[in-house]
N, C-alpha and C positions, 0 to 999 in steps of 0.2 A: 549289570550294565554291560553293553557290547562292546569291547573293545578292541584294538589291533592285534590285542595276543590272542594264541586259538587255547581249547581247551577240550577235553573230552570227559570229563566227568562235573555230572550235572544231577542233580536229587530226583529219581523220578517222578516226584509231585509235579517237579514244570513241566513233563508232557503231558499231563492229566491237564486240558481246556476244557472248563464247563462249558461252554457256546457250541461244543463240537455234538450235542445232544440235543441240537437246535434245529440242522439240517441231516436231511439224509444224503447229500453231496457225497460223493457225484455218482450220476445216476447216468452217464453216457462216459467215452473215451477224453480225457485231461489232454490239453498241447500244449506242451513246452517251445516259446519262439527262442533259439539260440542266434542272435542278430548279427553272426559271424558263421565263416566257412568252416564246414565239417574240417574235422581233424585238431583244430587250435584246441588250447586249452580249458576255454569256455566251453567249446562242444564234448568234451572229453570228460570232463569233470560230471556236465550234464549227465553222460550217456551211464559212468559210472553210480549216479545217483538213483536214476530212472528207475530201473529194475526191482529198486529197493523200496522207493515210494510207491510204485504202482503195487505192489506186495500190500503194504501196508493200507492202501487205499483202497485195494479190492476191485478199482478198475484202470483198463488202458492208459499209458501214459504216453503219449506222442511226440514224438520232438521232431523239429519243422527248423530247418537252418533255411533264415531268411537274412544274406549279409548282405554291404553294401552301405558305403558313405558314412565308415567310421560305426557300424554297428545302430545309425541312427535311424534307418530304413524300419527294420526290422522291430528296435523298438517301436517306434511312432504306429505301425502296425495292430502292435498290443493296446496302445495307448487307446484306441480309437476301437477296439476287438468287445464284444458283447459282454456285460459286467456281470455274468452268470458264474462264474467260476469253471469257463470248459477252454479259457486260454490264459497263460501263464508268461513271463517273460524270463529270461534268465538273465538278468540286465550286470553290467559291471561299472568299475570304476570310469572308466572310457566315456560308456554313455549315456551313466548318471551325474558327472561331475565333470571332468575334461571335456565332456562335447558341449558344455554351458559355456566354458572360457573359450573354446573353438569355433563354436556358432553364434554363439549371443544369440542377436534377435532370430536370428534363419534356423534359428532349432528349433523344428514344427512340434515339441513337446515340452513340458514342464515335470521335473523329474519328480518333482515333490507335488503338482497340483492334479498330475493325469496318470501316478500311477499313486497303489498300496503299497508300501514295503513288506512282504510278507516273511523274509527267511532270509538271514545271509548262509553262504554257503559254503566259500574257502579262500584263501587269503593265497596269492602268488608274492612270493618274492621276488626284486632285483637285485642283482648284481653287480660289481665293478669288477671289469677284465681288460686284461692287456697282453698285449702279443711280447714273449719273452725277449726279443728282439728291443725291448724299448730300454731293458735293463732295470726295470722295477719288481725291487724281490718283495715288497709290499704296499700296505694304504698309504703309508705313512711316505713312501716314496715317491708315489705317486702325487702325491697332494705338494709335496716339496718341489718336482720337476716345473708342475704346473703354476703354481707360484711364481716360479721366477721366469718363467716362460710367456708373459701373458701371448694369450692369441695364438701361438706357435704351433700345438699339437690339433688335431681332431679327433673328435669321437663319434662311433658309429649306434643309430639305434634304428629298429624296424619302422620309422615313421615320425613324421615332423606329429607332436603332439600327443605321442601314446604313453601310456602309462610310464616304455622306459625314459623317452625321451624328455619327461616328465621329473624323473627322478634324478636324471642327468643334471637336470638345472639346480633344482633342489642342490645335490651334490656341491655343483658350483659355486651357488651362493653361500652354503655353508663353512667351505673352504676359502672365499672370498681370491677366487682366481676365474679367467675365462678361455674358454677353448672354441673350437669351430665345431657348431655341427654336421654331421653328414647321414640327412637319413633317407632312408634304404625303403624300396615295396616292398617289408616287409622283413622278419629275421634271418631269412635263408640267405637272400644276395648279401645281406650283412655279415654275416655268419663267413659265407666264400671267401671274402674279400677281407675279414680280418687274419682267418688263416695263411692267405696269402701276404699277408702285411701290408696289405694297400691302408689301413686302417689302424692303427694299432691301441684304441681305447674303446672300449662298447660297452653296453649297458643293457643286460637284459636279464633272460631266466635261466637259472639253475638248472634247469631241464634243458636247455639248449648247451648250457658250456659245459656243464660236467662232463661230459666223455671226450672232449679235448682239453680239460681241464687234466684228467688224472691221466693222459696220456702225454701231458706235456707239449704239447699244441700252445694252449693257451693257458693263462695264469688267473686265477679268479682270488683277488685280492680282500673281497669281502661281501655281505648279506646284508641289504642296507632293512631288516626286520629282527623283530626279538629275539629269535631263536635260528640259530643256526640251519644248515637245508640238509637232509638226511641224504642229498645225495653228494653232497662235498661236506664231511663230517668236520674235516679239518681245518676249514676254511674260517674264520672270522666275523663275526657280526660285526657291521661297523660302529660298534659302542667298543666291544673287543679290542678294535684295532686302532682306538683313537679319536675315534669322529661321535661321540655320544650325541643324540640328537637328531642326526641325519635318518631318513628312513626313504623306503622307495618300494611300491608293492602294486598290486594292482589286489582287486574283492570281487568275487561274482555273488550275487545273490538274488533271488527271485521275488518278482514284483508280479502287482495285479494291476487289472486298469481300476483307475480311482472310482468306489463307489461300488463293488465288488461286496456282498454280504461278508461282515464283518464272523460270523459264523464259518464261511467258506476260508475264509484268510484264517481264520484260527486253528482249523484243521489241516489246513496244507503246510502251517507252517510248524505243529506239533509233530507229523510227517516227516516234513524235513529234517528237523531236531532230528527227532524215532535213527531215520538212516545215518545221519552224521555222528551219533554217540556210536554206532555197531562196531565193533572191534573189526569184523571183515571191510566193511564199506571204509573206515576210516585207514585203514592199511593201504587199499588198492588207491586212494588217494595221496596217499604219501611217497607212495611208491612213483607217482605221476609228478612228486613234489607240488603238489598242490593241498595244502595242508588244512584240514576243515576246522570250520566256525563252527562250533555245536552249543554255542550261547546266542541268545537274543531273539525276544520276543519281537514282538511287530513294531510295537512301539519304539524299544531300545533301536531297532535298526533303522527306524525310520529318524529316530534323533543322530545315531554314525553318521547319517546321508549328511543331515544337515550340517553337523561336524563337519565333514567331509569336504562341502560345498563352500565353507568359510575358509577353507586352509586352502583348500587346491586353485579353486578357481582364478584365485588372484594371482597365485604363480605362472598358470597356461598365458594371465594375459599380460604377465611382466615379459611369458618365455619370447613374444612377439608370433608364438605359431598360430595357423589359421589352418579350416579344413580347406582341402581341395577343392 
């Protein structure tokens, strides 16, 4: 069963798919649509994968950054893209599940009726951080200020409705206190502006605070996923630190458009597996802090989704956020 925790040892009968002796797929160049800009963590993770899949595939593997309106461009793109198995999506939590509660009806796709789940791929953590200036030496402080604070403080995340700003809430409710948000185009201006102290609560990745974290900059008070982040080793998961329960992440994993030979899904996603178990591929992703999924069949991930889309959705549209 697919779960939130990651794993990298798996029997290798589950990559053995009899359906994969079905098709001689693929028989031209594979596109991977990354439905965000080059450089983010979605495309990064991709780019890290690629080399390793198209190895194992024996041909081309493409990757085509098509971003724009929340990642939902790009998928809808795939959604609607020939059901041959020569185009692939690298879809995330964003916009499989939060672009449901942010668009509703104006979501020109349905995550579960117009795509396959074929592969999850890696699991991002958030974090809770504060500018040392606020005088919280941890969760457990923090959670206390805000309490008795209501409304008083805000908190900074890269956009009304994203993953962090997502778990922001989450947080909130769980703590049963309220703050103001203030979000940002994106991590960087939020990033400036907490360092500067215009901001002094944020919410984001591990990969972004760690180097002002152990520089003392900023404080990262906790990992709101199972297992702590290799790059702030010392830092707490928020079960650790008091708050069991709370969590906050974002997933990317790769989808087909719905209807996609069930043969072809089976091989890309034994593929994926194949590169996510490899000691090298799994390193250069942790190294990224982006920690891989190396469990879950098609099915299993397409039941997460649905999981998924029963817990989150209701929160995006308690959060009051809307897209752009």
């Amino acid at each position: 069963m697919l779960t939130r925790r990651t794993t990298l040892a798996l029997p290798a009968t589950l990559l053995a798919a009899p359906a994969l002796a079905q098709s001689d797929w693929p028989t031209r160049p594979v596109r991977i649509v990354v439905p965000f800009a080059a450089g983010g963590s979605t495309d990064v993770s991709t780019r890290l994968l690629a080399p390793r899949i198209q190895q194992i595939l024996g041909q081309s593997v493409v990757i085509e950054n098509r971003g724009g309106a929340g990642g939902t461009i790009g998928s809808d793109s795939v959604a609607r893209a020939p059901k041959d198995g020569s185009v692939f999506l690298m879809g995330t939590i964003s916009t499989h599940v939060l672009a449901v509660g942010l668009y509703g009806d104006r979501l020109p796709y349905d995550p579960e009726r117009d795509f396959i789940a074929v592969a999850p791929t890696v699991m991002v953590p958030i974090c809770t951080t504060v500018h040392p200036a606020l005088g919280v030496a941890d969760l457990a402080g923090l959670i206390a200020l805000l309490k008795a604070n209501p409304g008083k403080y805000a908190y900074g995340t890269g956009g009304a409705g994203g993953s962090a700003h997502i778990g922001a809430v989450a947080f909130l409710n769980a703590i049963g206190a309220e703050a103001t948000h203030v979000p940002y185009r994106g991590s960087a201006p939020m990033l400036t502006d907490m360092l500067a102290g215009q901001v002094n609560i944020c919410f984001d990745t591990p990969a972004l605070i760690a180097p002002h974290h152990a520089a003392g900059r900023l404080r990262c008070l906790a990992v709101a996923t199972a297992a702590r982040s290799p790059l702030m080793p010392a830092v707490p998961t928020a079960a650790e630190a008091g708050l069991p329960g709370y969590k906050a992440y974002s997933w990317f994993g790769l989808f087909a458009p719905a209807g996609t030979p069930e043969a072809i899904v089976a091989r890309m996603n034994a593929a994926v597996r194949q590169a996510l178990l490899e000691p090298a591929t799994a390193t250069r992703l942790r190294e990224q802090d982006l920690p891989p999924i190396a469990e879950g069949s098609p099915a299993e991930f397409a039941a997460f989704l649905k999981r998924e889309l029963a817990e989150w959705v209701p929160v995006v549209r308690a959060s009051g956020a809307t897209a752009n």
